[in-house]
C-alpha positions as CSV (number, residue, x, y, z in Angstrom):
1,X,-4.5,17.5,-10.6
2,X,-6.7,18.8,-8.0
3,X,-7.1,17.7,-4.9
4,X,-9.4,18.8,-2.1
5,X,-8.2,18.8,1.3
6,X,-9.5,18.9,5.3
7,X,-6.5,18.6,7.5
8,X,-7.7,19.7,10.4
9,X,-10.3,17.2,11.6
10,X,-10.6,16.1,15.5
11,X,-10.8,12.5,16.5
12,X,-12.3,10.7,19.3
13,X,-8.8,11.4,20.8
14,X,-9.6,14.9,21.7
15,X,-11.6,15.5,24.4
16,X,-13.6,18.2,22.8
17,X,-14.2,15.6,20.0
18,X,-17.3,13.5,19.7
19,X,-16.9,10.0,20.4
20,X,-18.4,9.2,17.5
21,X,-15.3,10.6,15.6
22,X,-13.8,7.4,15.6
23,X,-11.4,6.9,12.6
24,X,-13.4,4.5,10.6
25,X,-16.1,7.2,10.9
26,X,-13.9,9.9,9.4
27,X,-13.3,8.1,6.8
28,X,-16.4,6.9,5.7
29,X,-17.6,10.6,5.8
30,X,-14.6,11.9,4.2
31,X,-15.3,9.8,1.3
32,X,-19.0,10.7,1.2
33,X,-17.8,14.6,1.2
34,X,-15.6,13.7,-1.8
35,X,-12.4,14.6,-0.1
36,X,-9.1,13.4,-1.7
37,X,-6.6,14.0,1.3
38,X,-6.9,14.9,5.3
39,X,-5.5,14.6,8.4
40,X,-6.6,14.1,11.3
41,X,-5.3,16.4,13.5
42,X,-6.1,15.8,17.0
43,X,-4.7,18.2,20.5
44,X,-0.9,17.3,21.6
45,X,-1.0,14.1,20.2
46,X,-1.1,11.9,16.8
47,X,-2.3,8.0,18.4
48,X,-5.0,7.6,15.8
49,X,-3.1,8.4,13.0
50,X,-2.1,4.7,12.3
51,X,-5.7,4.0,12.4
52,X,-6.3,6.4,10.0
53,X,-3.5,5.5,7.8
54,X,-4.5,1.2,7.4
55,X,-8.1,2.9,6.6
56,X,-7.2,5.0,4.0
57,X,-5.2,3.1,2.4
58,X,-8.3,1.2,1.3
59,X,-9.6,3.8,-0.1
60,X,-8.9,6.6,-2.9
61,X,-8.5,8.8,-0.1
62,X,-4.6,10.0,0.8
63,X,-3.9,10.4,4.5
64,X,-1.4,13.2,5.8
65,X,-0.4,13.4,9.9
66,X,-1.2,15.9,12.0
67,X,-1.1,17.1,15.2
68,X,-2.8,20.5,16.8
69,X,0.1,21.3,18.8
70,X,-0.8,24.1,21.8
71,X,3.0,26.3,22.0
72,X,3.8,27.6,24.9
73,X,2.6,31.6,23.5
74,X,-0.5,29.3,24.1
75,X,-1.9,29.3,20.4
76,X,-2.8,26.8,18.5
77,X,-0.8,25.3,15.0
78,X,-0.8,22.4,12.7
79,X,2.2,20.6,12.4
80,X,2.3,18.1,9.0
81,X,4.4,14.9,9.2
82,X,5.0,12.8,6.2
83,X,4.3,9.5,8.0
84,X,2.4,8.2,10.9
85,X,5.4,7.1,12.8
86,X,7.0,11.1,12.5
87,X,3.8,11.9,13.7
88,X,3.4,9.5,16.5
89,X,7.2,10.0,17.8
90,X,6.4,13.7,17.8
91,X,3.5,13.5,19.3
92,X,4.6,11.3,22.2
93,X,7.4,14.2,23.1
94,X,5.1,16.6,22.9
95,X,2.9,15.0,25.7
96,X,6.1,14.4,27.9
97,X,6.5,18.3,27.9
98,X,2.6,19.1,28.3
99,X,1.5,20.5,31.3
100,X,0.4,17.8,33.8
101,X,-3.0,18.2,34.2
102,X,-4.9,15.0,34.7
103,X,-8.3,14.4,32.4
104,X,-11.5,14.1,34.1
105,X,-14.0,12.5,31.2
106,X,-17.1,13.1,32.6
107,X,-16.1,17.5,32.6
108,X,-13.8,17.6,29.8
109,X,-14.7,14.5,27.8
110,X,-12.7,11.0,26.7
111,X,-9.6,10.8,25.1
112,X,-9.1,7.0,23.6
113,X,-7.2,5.8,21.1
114,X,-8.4,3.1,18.8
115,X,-7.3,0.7,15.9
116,X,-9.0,0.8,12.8
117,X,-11.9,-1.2,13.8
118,X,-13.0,1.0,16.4
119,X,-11.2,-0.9,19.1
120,X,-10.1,0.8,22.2
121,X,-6.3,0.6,22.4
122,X,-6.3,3.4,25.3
123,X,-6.9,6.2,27.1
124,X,-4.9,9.5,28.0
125,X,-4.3,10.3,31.0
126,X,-3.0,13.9,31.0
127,X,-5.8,16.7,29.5
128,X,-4.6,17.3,25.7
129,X,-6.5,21.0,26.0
130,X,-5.4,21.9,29.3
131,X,-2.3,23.8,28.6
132,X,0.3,24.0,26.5
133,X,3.7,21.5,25.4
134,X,6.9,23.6,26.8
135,X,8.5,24.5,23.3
136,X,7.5,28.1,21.9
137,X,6.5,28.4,18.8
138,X,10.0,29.3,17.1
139,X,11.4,26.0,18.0
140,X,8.5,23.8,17.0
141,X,9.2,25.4,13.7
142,X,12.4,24.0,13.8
143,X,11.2,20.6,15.0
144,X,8.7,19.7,12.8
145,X,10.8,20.9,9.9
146,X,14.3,18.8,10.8
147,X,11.4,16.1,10.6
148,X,10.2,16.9,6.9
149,X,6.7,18.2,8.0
150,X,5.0,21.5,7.7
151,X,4.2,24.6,10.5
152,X,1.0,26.1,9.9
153,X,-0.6,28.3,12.6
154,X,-4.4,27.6,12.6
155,X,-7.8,29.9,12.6
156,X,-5.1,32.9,13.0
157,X,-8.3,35.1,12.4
158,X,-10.2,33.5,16.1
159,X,-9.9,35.9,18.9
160,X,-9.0,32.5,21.1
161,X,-6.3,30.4,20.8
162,X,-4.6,31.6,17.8
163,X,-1.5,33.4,16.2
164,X,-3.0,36.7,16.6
165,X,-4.9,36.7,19.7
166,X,-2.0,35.6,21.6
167,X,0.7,37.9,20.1
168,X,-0.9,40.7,18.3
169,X,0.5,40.0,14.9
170,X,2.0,37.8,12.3
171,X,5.7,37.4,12.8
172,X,8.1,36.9,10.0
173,X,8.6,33.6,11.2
174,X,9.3,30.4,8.7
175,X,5.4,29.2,8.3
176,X,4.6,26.8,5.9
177,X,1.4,28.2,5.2
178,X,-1.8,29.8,7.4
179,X,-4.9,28.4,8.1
180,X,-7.8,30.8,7.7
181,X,-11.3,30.7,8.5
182,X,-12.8,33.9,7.2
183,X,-12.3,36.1,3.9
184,X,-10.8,38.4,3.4
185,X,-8.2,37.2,5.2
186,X,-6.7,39.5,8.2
187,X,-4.0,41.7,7.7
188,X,-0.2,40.3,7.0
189,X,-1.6,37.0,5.2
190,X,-0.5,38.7,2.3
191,X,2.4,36.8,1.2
192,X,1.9,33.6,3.0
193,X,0.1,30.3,1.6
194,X,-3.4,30.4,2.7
195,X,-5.6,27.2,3.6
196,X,-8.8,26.3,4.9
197,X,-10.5,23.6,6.6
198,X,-13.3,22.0,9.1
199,X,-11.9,21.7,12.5
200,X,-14.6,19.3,12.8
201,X,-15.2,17.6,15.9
202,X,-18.7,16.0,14.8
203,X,-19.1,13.6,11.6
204,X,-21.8,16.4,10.4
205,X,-18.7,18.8,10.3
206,X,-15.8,16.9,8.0
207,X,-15.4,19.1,4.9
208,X,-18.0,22.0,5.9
209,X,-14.9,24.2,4.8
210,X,-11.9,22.5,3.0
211,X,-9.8,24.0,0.4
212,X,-8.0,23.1,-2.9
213,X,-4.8,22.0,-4.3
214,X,-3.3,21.9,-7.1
215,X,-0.7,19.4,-7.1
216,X,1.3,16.8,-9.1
217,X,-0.1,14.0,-7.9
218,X,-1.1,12.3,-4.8
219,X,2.5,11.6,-3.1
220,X,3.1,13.7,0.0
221,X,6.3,15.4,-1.4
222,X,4.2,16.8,-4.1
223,X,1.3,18.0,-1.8
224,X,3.6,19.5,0.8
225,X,5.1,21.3,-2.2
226,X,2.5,22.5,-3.4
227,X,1.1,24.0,-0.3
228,X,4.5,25.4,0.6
229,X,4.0,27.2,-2.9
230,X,0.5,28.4,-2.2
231,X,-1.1,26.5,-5.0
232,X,-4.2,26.6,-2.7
233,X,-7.9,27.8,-3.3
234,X,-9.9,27.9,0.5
235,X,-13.2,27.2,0.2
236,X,-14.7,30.4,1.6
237,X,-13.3,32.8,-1.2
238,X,-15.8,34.6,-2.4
């Protein structure tokens, strides 16, 4: 079957996130776009994925858990759990080793966590986009996979906060795939899974870019198989 996927879409969690990227939202939208899976994948942390989860889960739509982790090269990458609870647990040790800069709404914007009717569970204190966890990238690789999930630097093409801004290259390293937001892609994508999607942090955004996957069915072993074997199409191929 084919799927199409946007697993890189900001909550109200992020401070560079509208508040009106609540959960609910996202998925309302989401199934307006005509997506079939995403993840929201919000900075340092994964607190609204178990909103996201009890929401999709009334819907056809399949939820993955994400989290836009900030390494300590300072770039940016997706990490892909199975389950909201992986995601959640990682996401809490990631904002124990975050650089303790405290959030100030009214500059940088809210950061609350909600249950799936919108209600405000909490707040963050530290600021998500401040700085980065203190892991490098090499051994979040080997985090997230002991945990069963998927490494995938994101918009490695940006000339801020990505793979290639921050060290020049693409290093040989064990990627599960890269995200891309341009085509052609930049040199050294060559033999690496390519995928594609929003980074949306307002509802108009979800699915502006998204990509496709052909998989066997809907179960997250199959998907993360199937990106893992680069049966993906991005959205911007021309």
């Amino acid at each position: 079957m084919i799927l199409k996927c946007d697993l890189h879409i900001h909550s109200c969690l992020s401070p560079c996130g509208s508040l009106d990227m609540s959960p609910s939202e996202i998925v309302r939208i989401a199934g307006e776009q005509g997506l079939d899976v995403i993840a929201v994948a919000d900075h340092n942390t994964a607190l609204n994925g178990p909103a996201i989860e009890i929401l999709c889960r009334r819907t056809n739509i399949t939820p993955l858990f994400a989290i836009e982790v900030t390494s300590s090269e300072e770039f940016h990458s997706l990490c892909l759990f199975p389950t909201s609870d992986k995601a959640v647990t990682f996401g809490k040790l990631l904002y124990e080793n975050l650089l303790s800069l405290p959030n100030n709404p009214g500059k940088f914007g809210d950061q609350v966590f909600v249950d799936e009717e919108d209600n405000i569970l909490g707040e963050l204190e530290k600021y998500l986009t401040g700085g980065a966890v203190n892991f490098p990238s090499d051994r979040l690789v080997e985090m997230v996979h002991s945990e069963g999930g998927l490494f995938i630097p994101a918009h490695i093409d940006r000339a801020a906060f990505s793979l290639t801004s921050q060290l020049g290259f693409i290093p040989p390293d064990p990627y599960d795939a890269l995200e891309i937001t341009v085509w052609p892609p930049i040199k050294g994508c060559e033999n690496k899974p390519l995928i594609c999607n929003s980074d949306a942090h307002y509802p108009e955004d979800i699915g502006k870019r998204f990509f496709l996957l052909e998989s066997d069915n809907r179960t997250t072993d199959s998907i993360f198989r199937a990106i893992k074997e680069g049966r993906t199409t991005p959205s911007i191929k021309k």
